[in-house]
C-alpha positions in Angstrom: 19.4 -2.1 -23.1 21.7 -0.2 -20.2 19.0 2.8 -20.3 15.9 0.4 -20.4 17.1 -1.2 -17.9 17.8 2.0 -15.5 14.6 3.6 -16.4 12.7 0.5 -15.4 14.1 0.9 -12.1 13.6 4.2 -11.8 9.7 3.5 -12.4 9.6 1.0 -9.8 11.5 2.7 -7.5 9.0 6.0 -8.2 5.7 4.0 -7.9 6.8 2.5 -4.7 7.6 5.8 -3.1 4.8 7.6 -4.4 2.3 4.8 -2.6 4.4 5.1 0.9 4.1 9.3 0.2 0.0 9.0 -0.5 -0.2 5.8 2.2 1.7 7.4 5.6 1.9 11.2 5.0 -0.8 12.2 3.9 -3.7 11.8 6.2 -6.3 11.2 4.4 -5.2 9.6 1.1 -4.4 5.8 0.5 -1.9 5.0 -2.8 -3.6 2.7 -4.9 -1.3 0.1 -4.5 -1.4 0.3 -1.1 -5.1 -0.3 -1.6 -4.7 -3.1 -4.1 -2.9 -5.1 -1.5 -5.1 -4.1 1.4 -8.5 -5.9 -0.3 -6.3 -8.6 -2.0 -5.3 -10.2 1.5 -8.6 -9.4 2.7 -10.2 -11.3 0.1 -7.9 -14.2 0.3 -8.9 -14.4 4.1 -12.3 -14.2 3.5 -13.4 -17.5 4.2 -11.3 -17.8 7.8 -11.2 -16.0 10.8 -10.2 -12.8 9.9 -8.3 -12.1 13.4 -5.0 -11.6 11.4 -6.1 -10.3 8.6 -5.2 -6.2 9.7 -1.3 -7.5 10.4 -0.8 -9.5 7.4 -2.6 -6.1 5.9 0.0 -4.1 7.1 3.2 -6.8 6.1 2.1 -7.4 2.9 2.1 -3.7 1.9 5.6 -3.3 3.8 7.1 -6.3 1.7 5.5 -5.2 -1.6 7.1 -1.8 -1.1 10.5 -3.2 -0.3 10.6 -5.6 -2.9 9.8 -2.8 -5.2 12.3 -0.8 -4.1 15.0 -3.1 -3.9 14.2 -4.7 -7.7 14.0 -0.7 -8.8 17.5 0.0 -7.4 18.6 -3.6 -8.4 17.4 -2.8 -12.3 19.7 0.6 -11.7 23.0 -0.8 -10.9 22.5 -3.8 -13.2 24.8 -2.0 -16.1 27.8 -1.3 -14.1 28.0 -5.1 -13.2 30.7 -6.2 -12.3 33.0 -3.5 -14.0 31.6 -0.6 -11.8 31.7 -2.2 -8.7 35.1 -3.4 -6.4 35.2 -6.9 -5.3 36.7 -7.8 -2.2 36.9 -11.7 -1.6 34.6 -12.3 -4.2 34.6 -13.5 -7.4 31.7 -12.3 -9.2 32.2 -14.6 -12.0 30.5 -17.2 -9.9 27.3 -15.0 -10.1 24.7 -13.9 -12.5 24.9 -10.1 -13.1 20.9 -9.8 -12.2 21.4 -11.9 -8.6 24.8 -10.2 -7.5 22.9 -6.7 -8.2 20.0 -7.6 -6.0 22.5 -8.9 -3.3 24.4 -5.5 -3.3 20.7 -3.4 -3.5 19.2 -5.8 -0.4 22.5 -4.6 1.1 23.0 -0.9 0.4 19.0 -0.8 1.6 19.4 -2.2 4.8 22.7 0.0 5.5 24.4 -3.5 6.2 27.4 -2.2 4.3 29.1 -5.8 4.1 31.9 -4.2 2.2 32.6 -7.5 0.0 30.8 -5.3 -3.3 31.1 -2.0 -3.0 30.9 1.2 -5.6 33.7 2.2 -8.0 32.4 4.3 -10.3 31.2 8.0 -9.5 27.7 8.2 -10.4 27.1 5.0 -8.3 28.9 5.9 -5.0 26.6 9.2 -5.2 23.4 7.0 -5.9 24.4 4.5 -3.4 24.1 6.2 -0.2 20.7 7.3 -1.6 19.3 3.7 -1.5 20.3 3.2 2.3 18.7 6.5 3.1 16.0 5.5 1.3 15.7 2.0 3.4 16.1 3.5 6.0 13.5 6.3 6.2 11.2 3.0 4.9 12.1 1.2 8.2 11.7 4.5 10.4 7.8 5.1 8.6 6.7 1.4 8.6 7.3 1.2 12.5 5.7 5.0 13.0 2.6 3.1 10.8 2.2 0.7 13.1 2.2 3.0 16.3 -0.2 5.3 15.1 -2.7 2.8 14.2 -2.9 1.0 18.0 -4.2 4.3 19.5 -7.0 4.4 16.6 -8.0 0.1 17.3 -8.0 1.1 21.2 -10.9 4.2 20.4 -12.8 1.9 18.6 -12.9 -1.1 20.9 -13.8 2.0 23.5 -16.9 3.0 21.4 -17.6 -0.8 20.6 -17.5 -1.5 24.6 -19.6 1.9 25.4 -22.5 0.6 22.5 -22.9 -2.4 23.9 -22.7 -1.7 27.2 -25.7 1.1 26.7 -27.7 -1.5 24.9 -27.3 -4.9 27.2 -28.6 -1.9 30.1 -31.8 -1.0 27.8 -31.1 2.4 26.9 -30.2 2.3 23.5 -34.3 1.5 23.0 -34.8 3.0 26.5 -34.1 6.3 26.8 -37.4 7.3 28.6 -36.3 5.6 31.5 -33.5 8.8 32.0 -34.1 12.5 32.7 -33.8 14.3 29.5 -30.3 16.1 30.1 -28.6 12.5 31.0 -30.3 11.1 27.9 -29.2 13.9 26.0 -25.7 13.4 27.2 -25.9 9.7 26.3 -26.5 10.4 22.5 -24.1 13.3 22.9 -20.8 11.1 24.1 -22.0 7.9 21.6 -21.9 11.2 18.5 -18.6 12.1 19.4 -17.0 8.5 19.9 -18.8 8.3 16.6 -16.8 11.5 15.0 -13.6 10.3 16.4 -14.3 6.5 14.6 -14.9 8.2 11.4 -12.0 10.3 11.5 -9.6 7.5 12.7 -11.2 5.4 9.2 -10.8 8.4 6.8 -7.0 8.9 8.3 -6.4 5.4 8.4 -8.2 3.4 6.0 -6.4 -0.3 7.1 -7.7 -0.1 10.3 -11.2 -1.5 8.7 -9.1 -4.7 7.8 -8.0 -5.1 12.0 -10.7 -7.8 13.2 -12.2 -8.5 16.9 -12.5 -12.5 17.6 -15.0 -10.9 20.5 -18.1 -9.3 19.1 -17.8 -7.0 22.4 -15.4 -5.2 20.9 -16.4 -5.4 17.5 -16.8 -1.9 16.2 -19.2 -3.2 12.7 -21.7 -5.3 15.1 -22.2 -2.3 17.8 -23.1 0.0 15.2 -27.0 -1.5 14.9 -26.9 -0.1 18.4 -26.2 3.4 17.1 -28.9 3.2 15.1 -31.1 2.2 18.0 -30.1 4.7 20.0 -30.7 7.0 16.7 -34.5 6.0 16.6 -34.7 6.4 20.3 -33.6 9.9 20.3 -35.2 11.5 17.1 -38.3 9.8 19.0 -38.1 11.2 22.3 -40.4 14.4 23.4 -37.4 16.4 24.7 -36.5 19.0 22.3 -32.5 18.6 23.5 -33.1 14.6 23.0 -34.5 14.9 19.6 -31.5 17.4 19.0 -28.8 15.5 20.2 -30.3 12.6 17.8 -30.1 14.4 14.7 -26.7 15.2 15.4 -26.0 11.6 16.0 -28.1 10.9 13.0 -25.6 13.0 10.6 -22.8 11.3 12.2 -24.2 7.9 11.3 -24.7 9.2 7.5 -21.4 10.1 7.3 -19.9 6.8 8.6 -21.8 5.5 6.1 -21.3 7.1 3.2 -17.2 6.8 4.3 -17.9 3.1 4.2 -19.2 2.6 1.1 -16.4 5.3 -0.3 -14.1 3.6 0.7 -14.7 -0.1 0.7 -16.4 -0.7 -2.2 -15.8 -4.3 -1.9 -17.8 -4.8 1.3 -21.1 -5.0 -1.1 -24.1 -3.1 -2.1 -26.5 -1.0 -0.1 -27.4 2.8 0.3 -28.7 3.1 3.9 -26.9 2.9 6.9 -28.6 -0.3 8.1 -26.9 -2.3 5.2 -23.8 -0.4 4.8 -23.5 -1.3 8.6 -24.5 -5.0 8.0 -22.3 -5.9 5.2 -19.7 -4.7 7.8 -20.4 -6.5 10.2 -20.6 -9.5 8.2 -17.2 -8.8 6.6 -15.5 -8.9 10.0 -17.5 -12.0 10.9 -20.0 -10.5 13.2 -23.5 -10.0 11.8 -25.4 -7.7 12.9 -27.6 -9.0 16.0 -30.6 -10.5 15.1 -33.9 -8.8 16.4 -35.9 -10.7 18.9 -38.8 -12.5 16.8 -42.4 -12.0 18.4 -43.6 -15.6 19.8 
């Protein structure tokens, strides 16, 4: 039972790093737990306003790690209690083995160091210090996760803004109305906003779950303007336009097929017009609706 019990910890404590490894070092993987929690909030806040849904995103998968951890070690130290442990006004009679070794993992995690409980036997006063570094390099990458991803939500509100700012002035369908190098340098800058938005997703894959209560600066609703602008290029007579346009056309495809790589659960669909809807309509902006002729 003693080496069941260790060896369950060991596994939870394993799985949970292994998630934070895949999840926040490397930069373009996502542990499958991570991404088990990810669509399980955002399914269960499906039916509401999703405007918290990319916080609770990032809690949730914070907690679920922690608890892991924290059960794991808990499972570890269960067969040394009480007898490997030193009790200092405390009777550990008065608790149940299972809840006093949770009490001294929460502890040894957060590096509290209370100093009521605390390690007698050899092996544990060598494993101990391993939990609180363990907590603590937890603590130190949860609040680098949530610095990195505010840079990546501030260049896609900036291409959200720059799309619908390019379509409310015509030239998304208008591109005639320019000379053909500042059209071509239209399509250019919306291709590379475009690039970095694709990169920021594939890097961070949570940031899809971060909502926009205004559709201005809703990333999912301003790409039907991309594609506008697509048609409008890769229909223009200038030979630089029509360039420019295919370039922004192969960074369209390959938003698109990260998309449906990667969220799976945002619905069917093969081209980028209903990849981009279903988007949209996940973050609770459809796609605008095209004028209807009277």
């Amino acid at each position: 039972m003693p080496v069941l019990s260790v060896l369950a910890g060991v596994t939870l404590v394993v799985i949970a790093l292994n998630d934070v490894f895949h999840t926040l070092l490397r930069p373009t993987a996502t542990g499958r737990l991570s991404a088990f929690v990810f669509r399980g909030v955002w399914a269960v806040t499906r039916t509401r306003r999703r405007t918290t849904s990319g916080p609770l995103t990032i809690l949730a998968t914070v907690t679920v790690w922690l608890v892991l951890i924290t059960v794991g070690w808990a499972l570890i130290y269960l067969p040394w209690m009480p007898d490997g442990f030193s009790y200092s006004g405390v009777d550990p009679q008065n608790y149940s083995p299972f809840a006093e070794a949770i009490g001294f993992s929460l502890v040894a995690l957060t590096t509290l160091g209370l100093g009521d409980v605390v390690p007698a036997a050899p092996l544990l006063r060598l494993l101990t210090p391993l939990e609180a570094l363990t907590g603590f390099a937890l603590l130190s990458a949860a609040v680098a996760w949530f610095m990195q991803l505010y840079p990546a939500l501030s260049r896609r509100r900036a291409f959200a803004i720059e799309l619908t700012s390019l379509h409310e002035a015509g030239l998304t369908t208008g591109l005639g109305e320019l000379s053909d190098e500042r059209a071509a340098s239209v399509v250019r800058s919306v291709s590379r906003s475009l690039a970095e938005v694709t990169a920021d997703l594939v890097q961070n894959t949570e940031i899809f779950y971060f909502t926009e209560k205004d559709e201005t600066l809703s990333a999912p609703r301003a790409l039907h303007f991309a594609l506008e602008l697509r048609d409008a290029a890769l229909a223009s007579r200038s030979v630089d336009v029509r360039a420019e346009g295919r370039v922004l056309a192969r960074g369209i495809d390959e938003l698109s097929r990260v998309l449906r790589t990667q969220y799976p659960h945002l619905g069917g669909g093969e081209s980028a017009d209903d990849v981009f809807g279903n988007a949209a309509r996940g973050h609770g902006h459809g796609p605008p609706e095209e004028p209807t002729a009277e």
